[in-house]
N, C-alpha and C positions, 0 to 999 in steps of 0.2 A: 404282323403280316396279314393282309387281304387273302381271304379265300373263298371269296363269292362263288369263284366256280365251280369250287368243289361244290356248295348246295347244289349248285343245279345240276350237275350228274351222278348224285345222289351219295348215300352214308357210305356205300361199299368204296369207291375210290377217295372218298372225306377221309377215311380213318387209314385206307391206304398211306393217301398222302401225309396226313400229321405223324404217322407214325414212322416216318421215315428219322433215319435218326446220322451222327454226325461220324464222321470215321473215327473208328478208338486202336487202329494204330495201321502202316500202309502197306498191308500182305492180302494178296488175291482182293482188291480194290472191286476189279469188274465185278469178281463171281459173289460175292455179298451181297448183290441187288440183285441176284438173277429174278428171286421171287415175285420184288418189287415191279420189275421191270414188267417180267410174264402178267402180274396181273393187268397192268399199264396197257400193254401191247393186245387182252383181249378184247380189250375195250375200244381199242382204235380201228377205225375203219381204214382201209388201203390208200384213200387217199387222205388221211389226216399223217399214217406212217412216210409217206411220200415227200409229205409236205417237211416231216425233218428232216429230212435228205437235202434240201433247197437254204441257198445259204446268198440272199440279196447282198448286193451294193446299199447302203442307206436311202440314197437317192431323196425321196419329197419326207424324208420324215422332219416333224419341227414342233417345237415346243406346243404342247395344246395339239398333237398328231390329229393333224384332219380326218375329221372319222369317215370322208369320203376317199380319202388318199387311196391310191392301190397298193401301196405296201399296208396299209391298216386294213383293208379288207381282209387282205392275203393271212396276216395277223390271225385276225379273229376267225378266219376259215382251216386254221392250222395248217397254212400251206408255207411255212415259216420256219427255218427251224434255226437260224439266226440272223444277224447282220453285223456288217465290216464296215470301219471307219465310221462311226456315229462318234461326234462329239457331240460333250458337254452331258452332264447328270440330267437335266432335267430332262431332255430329249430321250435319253436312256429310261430311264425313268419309264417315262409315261409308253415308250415303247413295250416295255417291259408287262407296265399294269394292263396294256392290250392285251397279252399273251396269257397272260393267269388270269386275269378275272374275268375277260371275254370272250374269249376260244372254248371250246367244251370241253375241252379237257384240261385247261390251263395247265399247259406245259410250256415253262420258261425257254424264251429263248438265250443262246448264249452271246455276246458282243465282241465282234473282235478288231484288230487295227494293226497294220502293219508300226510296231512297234520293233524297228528293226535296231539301231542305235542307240537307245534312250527315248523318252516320253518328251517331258517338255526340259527336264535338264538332257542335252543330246549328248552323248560320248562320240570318240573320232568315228567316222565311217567302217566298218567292220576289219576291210583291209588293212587299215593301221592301226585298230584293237589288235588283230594277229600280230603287228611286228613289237609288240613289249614282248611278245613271248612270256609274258606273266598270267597263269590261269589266274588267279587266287584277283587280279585286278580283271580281268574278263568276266570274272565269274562276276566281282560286285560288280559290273556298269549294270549285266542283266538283273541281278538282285534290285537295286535303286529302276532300274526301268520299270520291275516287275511291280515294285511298291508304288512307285509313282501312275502308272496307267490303272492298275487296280483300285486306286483311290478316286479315279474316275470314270468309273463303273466297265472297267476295260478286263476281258477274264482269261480272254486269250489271242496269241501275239503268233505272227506268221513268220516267224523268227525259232533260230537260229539260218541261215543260208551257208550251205558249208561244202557249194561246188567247188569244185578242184580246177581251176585252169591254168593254161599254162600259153593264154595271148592274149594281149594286154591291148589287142583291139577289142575285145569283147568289152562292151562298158561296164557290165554285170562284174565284172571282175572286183570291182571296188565294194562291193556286196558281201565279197568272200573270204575264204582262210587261205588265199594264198594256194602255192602247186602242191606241195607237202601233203601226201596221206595221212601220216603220225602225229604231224603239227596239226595239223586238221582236226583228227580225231579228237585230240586234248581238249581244242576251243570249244568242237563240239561239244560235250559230254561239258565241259565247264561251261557252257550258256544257257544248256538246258537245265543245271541244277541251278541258277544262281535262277531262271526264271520261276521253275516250279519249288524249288528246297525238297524237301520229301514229304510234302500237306499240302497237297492241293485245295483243300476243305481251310486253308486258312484264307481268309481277304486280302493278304498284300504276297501270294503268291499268284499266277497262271499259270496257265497251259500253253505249252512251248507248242512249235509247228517246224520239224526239219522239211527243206525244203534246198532243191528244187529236187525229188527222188523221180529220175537220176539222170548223172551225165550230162544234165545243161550247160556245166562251161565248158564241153570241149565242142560246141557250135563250129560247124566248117565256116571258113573263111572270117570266123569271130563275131560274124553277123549274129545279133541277136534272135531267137526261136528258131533259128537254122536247125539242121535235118547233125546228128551225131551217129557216127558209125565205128564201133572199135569192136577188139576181141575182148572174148571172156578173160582172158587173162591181163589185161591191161584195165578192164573191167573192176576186175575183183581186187586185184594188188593195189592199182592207182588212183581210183575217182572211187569207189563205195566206201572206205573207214570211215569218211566223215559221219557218213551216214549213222552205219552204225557204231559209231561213238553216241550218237544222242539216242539213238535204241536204246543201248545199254544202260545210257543214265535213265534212261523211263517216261522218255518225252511222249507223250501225252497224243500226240497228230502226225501227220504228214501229210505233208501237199506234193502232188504229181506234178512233174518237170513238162514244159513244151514240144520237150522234143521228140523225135523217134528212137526205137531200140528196135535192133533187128528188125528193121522193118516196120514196126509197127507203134506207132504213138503210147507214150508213157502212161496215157490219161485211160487206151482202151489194152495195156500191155498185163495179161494175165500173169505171166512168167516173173513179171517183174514184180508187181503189185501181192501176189497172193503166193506165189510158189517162194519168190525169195524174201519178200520183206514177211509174210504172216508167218511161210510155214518151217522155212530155214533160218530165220532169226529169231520169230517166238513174239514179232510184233504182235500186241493187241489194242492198239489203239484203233482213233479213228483216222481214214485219208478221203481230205477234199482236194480237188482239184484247184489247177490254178484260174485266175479270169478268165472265164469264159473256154478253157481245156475243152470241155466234151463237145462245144461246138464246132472249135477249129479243127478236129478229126475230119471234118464234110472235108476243106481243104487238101486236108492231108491223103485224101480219096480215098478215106473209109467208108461212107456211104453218107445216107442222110441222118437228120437229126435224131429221128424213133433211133433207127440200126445204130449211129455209135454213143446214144443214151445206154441202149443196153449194152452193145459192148464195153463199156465203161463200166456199168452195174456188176455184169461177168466179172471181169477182171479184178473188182476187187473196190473199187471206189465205192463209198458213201456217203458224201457231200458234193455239192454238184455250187460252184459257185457262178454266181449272177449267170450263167446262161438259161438256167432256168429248162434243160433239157428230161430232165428226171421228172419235173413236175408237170411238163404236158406231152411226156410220149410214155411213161413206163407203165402208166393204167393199159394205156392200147395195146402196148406188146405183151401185159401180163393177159389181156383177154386171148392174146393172138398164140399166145403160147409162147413167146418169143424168152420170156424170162420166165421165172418161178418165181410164186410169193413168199420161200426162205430168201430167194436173191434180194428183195426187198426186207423181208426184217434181220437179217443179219446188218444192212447198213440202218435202220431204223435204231436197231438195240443197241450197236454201239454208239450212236449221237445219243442214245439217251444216256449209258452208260457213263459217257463224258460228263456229262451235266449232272447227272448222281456225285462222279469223282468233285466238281465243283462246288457240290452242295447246295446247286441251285435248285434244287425241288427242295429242300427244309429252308432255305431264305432265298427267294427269289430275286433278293433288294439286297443281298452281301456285299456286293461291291459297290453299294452308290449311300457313302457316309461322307455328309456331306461337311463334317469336322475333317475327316481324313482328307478333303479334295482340296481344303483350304490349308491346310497346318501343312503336309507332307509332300509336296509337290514344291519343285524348282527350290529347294532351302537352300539355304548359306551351307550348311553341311554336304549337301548334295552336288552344287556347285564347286566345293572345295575338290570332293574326287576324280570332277570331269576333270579339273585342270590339272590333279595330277595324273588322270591317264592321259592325256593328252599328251604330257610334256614327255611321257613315256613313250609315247606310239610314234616322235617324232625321229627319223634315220640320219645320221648327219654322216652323208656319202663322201665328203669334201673336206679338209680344213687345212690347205697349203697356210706352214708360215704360223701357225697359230692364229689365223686371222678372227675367229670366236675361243673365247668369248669376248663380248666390245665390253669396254671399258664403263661405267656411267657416269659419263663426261662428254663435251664438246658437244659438239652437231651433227644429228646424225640426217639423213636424208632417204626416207619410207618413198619409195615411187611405185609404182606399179598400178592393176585397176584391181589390188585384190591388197593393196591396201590400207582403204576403209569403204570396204563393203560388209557390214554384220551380215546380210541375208545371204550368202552365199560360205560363211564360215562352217555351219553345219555341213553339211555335204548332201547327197544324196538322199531319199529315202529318210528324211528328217518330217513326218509327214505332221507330227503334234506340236511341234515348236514354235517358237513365239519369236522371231527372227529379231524382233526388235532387241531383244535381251541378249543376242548374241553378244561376244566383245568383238570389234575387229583388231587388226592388227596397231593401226594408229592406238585405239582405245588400249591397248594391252602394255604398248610401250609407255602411254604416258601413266598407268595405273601403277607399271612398278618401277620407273626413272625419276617422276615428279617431275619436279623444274630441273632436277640436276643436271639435264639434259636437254640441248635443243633441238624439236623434232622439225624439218620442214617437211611436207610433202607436198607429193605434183600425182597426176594419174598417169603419164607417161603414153599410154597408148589403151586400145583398146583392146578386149581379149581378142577378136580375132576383124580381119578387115571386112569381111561378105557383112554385109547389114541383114542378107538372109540368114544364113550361118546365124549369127548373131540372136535371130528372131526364135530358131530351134534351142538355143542353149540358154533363154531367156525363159522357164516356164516355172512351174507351181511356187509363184511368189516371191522368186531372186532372179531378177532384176540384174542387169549388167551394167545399168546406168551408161549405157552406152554415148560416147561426145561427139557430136556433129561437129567436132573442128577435126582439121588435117592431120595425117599420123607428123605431118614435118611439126607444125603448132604443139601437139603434144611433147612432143619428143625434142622442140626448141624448150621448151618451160621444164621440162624435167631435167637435162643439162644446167640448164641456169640455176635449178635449186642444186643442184647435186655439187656446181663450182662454189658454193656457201657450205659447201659440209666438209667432216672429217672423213666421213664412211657413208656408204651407199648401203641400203637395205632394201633388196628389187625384192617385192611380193608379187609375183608374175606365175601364170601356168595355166590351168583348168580351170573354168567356173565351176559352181556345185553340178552344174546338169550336163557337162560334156562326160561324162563318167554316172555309171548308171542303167537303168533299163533304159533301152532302145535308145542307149547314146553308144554305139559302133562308130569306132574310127579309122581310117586307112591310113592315114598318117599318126603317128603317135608321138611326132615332134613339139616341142613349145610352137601356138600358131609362130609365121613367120613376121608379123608385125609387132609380137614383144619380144621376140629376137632382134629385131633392128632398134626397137629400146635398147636392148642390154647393152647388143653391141658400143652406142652411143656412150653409155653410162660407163663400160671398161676403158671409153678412149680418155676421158675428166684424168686420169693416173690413181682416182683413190681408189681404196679396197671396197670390194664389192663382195656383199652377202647376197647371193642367193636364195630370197627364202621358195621353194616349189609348192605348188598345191597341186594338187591332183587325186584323182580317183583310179589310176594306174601307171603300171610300170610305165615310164617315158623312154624316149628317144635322148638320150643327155649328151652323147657325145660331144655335140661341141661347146655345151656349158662346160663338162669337165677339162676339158681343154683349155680352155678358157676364162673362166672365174674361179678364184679361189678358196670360196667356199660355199657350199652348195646343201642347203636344209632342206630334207624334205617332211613337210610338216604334212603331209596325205589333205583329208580337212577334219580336223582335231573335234570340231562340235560346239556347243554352246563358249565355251570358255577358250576357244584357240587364240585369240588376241593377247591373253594374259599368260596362256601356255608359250606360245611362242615368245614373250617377253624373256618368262622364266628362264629357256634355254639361251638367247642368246646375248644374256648379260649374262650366262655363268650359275645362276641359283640354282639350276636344275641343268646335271650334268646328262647329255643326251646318251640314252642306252640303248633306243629302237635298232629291231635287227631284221632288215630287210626277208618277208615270206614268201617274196616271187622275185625273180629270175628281172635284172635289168636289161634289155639287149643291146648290142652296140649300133644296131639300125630293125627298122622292120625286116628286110631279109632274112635275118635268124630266128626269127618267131616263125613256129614255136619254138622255144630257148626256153630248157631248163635243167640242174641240175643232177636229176636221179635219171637219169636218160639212160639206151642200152648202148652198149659198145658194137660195134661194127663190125663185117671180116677185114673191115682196111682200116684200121684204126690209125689216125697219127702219132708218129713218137717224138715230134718234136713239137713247139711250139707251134707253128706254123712257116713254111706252106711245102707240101711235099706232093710232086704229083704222083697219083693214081692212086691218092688218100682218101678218105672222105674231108672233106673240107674247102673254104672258100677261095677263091684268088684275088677277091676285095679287102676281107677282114679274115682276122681269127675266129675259130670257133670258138671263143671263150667271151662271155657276159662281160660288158659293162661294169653292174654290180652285180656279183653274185647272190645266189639264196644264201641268209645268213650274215648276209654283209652290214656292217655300223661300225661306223668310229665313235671314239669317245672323248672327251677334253683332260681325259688321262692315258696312260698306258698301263696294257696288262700285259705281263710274260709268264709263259707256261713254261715249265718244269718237262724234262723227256716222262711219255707216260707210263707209268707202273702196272704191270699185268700180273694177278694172282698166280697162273699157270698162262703155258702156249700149247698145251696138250692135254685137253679136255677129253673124258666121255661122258657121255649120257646125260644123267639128270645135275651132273657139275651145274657151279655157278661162276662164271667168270667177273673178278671184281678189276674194274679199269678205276686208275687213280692219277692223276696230274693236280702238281703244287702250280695254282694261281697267285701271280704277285703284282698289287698294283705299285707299279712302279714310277708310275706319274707325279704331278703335285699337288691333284684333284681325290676326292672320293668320287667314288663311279661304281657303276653293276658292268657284269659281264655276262653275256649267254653262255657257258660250255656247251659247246655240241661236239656229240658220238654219233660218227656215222660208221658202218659195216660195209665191207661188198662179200659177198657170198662168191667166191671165185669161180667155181664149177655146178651147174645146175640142170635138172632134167630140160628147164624151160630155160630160155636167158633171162640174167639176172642183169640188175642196172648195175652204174658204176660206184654208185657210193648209194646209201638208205639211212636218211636219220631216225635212229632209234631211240637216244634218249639226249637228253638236255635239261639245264638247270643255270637260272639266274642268279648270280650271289651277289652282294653287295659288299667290298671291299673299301675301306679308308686308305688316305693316300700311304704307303711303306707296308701296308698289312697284307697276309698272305693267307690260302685256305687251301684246304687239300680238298678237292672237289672228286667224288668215287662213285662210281656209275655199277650198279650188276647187272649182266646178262645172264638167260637163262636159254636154252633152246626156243623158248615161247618167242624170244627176240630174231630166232633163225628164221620162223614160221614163213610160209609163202602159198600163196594158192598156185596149185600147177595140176597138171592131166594125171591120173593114176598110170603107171607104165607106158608114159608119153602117149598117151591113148587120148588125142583129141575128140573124141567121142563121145567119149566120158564125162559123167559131171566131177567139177573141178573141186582138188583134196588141197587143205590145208596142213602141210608138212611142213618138216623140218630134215634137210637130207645131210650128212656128214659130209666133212671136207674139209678147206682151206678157207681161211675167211680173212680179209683184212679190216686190222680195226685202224678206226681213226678218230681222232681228236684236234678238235683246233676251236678256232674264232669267227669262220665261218665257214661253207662246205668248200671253198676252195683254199685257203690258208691251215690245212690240217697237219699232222703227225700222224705215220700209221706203225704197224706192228701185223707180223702174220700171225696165225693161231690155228692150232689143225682142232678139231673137233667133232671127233668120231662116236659112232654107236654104243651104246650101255654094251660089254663081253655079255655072253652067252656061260653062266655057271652049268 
């Protein structure tokens, strides 16, 4: 390791810095350097400490970094304190030997990249990582992400994303864990460890970033960076576990959300930022903001750029990204009085503090081995795990008739424009990938049918008809291949092939960018131009698979109607061509278990499961007047939360309760006998859900508390046992219905109904009273 810098600011920080030493185990991490840091920090001038506050775009850097470039200046002037999305080592690299051997103080910057699904091996889009419901395979796609970006000199990742929505016009949704607090929670806390392990000081872990804190997906009208307005108690119970779930596990960052709270932007929200995230949860990381956040506050008519730099600084922020607002207003306002210079080194000492936990001041160049960037990245082994979380994360909402799995024989007929498109197989937010390596869906069929099988295909139609349209959903590198013939020419040629086959296989739905950042939609139907495919393709008489992609819940009603079997494969990532093979020829029995709420039209959105009950609630199915409910549809989802079929059957057993008359610190053991009864081996989700009958505040109608994947052989059976504890009663609510009040996590005695089933709507329940510990 170079350390030219150190000569030039002489032996005191020389011997500082070399004696900096490696973590020898991971308790009070921050407070171990405090010394280190203090001596660091008297050495720096206000605007070198400023300067790591500021966290660029990469923008002009490139191999051989122009030594007139303005991010090289900025570099050596330590007005820098990392950069996002830099590809390739060498670039890194020499970025890097800017910072330490040219700066006066050579202090590394840290590198980061939205590594949201995978590096260059990609996993499905986050939304259909949630629906395996398997942490322990959540956990490894982050692990293999974490190994594979860190071998290219990547240290931290703006990932995990674990907003709670519940409208499936917000594009962002496909980002997330689904509506579910608890499910949420798990993903969380399992993304963040599979990113960081518990050694951040090792090379093939990083530094996780929970994001978007807080309440980004409940955006009014689903519009993306929309204005969010809810109470503290829908708050605290609903949209925050995810969060702190990745607290808990020890994640390292947070990035501030777009939106507003109470009034007032995330980005300059003290309350939010320092009162609950630092001093009521015990965070001590560090929080940057999101693109360009402290800027867009001017809009949000916070004031100008100086006034919501420091309101930003106030609140609690210490990374300011690409708007560059901290680096040319917070000297002014520190002269003007406007902030204090503890307000600046509290955000100065935790960026460096991060980079200590990194170990980037004892190897500045830990992460850029350039054996690890060749050997360990996109393997055969690594490959093998996308496809099978892939094959996992796909829902199979459909299957009238047995119609999957196909046979491998005859002729089958792939139509649609999704499928053989590899660059659009990743999904979203696939920003490291190498698109050409993707498989698509022709490529997957004929990888695990061979010749057995004759594939034709046609494109059938295009994704959607507007050539504008078209032009929006056409961006960062996937390509729609869009066909300047007629949708009749299309859709004459895809009948013709489809009258030569046995079986129809329609790859139809979302491109990767209809679903997404600032992909909001008002209609959430299949466009209406591969519906008039399908429709064509149902009239041939063969049986029709359905395979879906998408980045959210759909509009499916009159697919389900309609075809008889319906896959929804979300977009699986590198490997979904071969994942999708696997399930529907049978080799891999579909177990995904739908995380958000399907509706039966957009009118029901928001549509979701743990919802509150009404004073006029219906007691029948539907339609009863002067109820709550529609005189179009039922209130009841499409597919439910929790919903997947399987190409087996499971039966539960009535479920077994330890006691129905609890006190105090009891523990209630819930047990139902699983039997696959089918003629497949298959996994099954069990989910326990609660409703809390009587509550200071209202409670929802049902709350998934616990759950568990088992894997079952066809005739075998398991007794699947879940314990509750009052920690499972827990709820945030007003102390003495005292709105006023800050809000207590209790647990209050009463009636509770348990339930158990296959998904939140197919359950089993049991009542349970569960009173206070007696008074001796």
């Amino acid at each position: 390791m170079k350390k030219v810098s150190l000569i030039i600011i002489g032996i005191a920080l020389a011997s500082f810095l070399i004696g900096v030493l490696a973590f020898q185990d991971s308790s009070d991490e921050a407070g171990r350097y405090d010394a280190k840091i203090d001596s660091l920090m008297n050495l720096m001038t206000i605007d070198e400490k400023i300067g790591q506050l500021n966290l660029p775009a990469a923008g002009d850097i490139s191999t051989g970094l122009a030594q007139s470039s303005g991010i090289a200046v900025k570099i050596k002037e330590g007005k820098v304190g990392g950069l996002f999305n830099i590809r390739g080592l060498d670039k890194i690299r020499e970025a890097q030997r800017v910072a330490v051997e040219e700066s006066r103080l050579g202090i590394p910057l840290i590198f980061a990249m939205d590594v949201i699904h995978g590096y260059k091996t990609v996993f499905p889009i986050p939304i259909g990582l949630s629906c395996t419901w398997d942490m322990d395979m959540i956990r490894e796609s982050a692990r293999i992400a974490a190994n594979e970006a860190t071998a290219d000199g990547i240290a931290w990742t703006f990932s995990p994303m674990v907003d709670i929505s519940r409208d499936p016009r917000w594009g962002r949704i496909a980002e997330g864990v689904g509506e579910d607090p608890y499910l949420g929670y798990q993903i969380s806390y399992a993304m963040v460890k599979g990113y960081q392990s518990d050694d951040l000081t090792k090379n093939n872990t990083m530094m996780a970033c929970v994001k978007h804190f807080a309440l980004y997906g409940a955006s009014e009208a689903g519009r993306d960076y929309n204005t969010v307005d809810m109470s503290r108690i829908r708050m605290f119970n609903e949209y925050l576990p995810p969060y702190k779930g990745a607290v808990d596990a020890g994640v390292g960052s947070v990035m501030a959300s777009f939106n507003e709270i109470d009034g007032i932007p995330a980005t300059g929200n003290k309350w939010l930022m320092t009162d609950l995230l630092r001093e009521r949860w015990g965070f001590d990381g560090f929080i940057v903001t999101d693109y360009t956040g402290i800027n867009e506050m001017i809009a949000h008519g916070m004031g100008d750029l100086q006034q919501v730099s420091a309101l930003a600084l106030k609140a609690g922020i210490d990374m300011d990204m690409v708007g560059e607002g901290f680096l040319t207003t917070l000297k002014k306002s520190l002269e003007e009085g406007k902030i204090k210079e503890e307000d600046i080194d509290k955000a100065c000492r935790r960026i460096l503090e991060a980079k200590y936990m990194l170990g980037l001041f004892d190897d500045p160049y830990k992460y850029m081995d350039e054996n690890r960037s060749k050997t360990e990245i996109f393997t055969e082994e690594n490959r093998k795990k996308a496809r099978e979380i892939a094959a996992n994360s796909f829902v199979l909402l459909k299957n009238d008739n047995n119609t999957l799995p196909l046979a491998k024989e005859g002729t089958i007929a792939l139509i649609g424009p999704m499928a053989d498109n590899r660059e659009n197989m990743p999904g979203t937010w696939s920003v490291a990938a190498d698109f050409k390596n993707s498989v698509s869906v022709l490529d997957g069929l004929k990888n695990v049918v061979g010749s057995d099988v004759e594939i034709l295909t046609a494109r059938g139609a295009n994704f959607v008809k507007d050539p504008k349209l078209d032009e929006r959903i056409s961006v960062f590198g996937k390509p729609t291949y869009r066909d300047s013939r007629s949708e009749e020419e299309m859709i004459k040629e895809a009948v013709e092939i489809a009258d030569k086959s046995d079986v129809i296989v329609a790859a139809i739905g979302e491109s990767s960018e209809m679903s997404g950042e600032s992909s909001s939609r008002t209609s959430i139907k299949i466009p209406k131009t591969q519906r008039n495919l399908l429709k064509e393709l149902l009239k041939t008489g063969k049986p029709v698979i359905l395979v879906v992609f998408t980045g959210r819940p759909l509009d499916l009603s009159w697919e389900d109607e309609n075809v008889p079997a319906i896959l929804n494969v979300w977009f699986g990532g590198t490997e979904t061509g071969n994942a999708i093979a696997d399930v529907l020829f049978g080799d891999v029995n579909p177990s995904g278990k739908l995380s958000v709420t399907f509706p039966r039209n957009i009118g029901q959105v928001p549509i979701f499961y743990n919802h509150k009950n009404t004073g006029r609630p219906i007691t029948k199915e539907w339609f009863q007047k002067f109820k709550s409910n529609y005189l179009d549809v039922p209130n009841t989802p499409l597919y439910p939360f929790g919903y997947g079929l399987s190409y087996t059957n499971f039966e539960y057993s009535d479920m077994s309760l330890s006691s129905t008359d609890l006190t105090g610190d009891a523990s209630l053991e819930v047990s139902v006998q699983v039997t696959n009864s089918g003629p497949k081996d298959g996994a099954e989700v069990v989910q326990l859900y609660i409703r809390d009958m009587v509550g200071s505040t209202t409670r929802p109608v049902k709350e998934l508390k616990k759950f568990e994947k088992i894997f079952l052989k066809a005739g075998e059976s398991r007794e699947v046992k879940f314990n509750l504890t009052t920690k499972d009663l827990e709820y945030y609510t007003y102390p003495d219905s005292d709105s006023g009040k800050e809000l207590v996590k209790i647990w209050e005695p009463g009636e509770f109904e348990i339930m158990i089933g296959t998904n939140s709507a197919d359950t089993q329940s049991e009542m349970i009273t569960w009173n206070k510990k007696s008074s001796k």
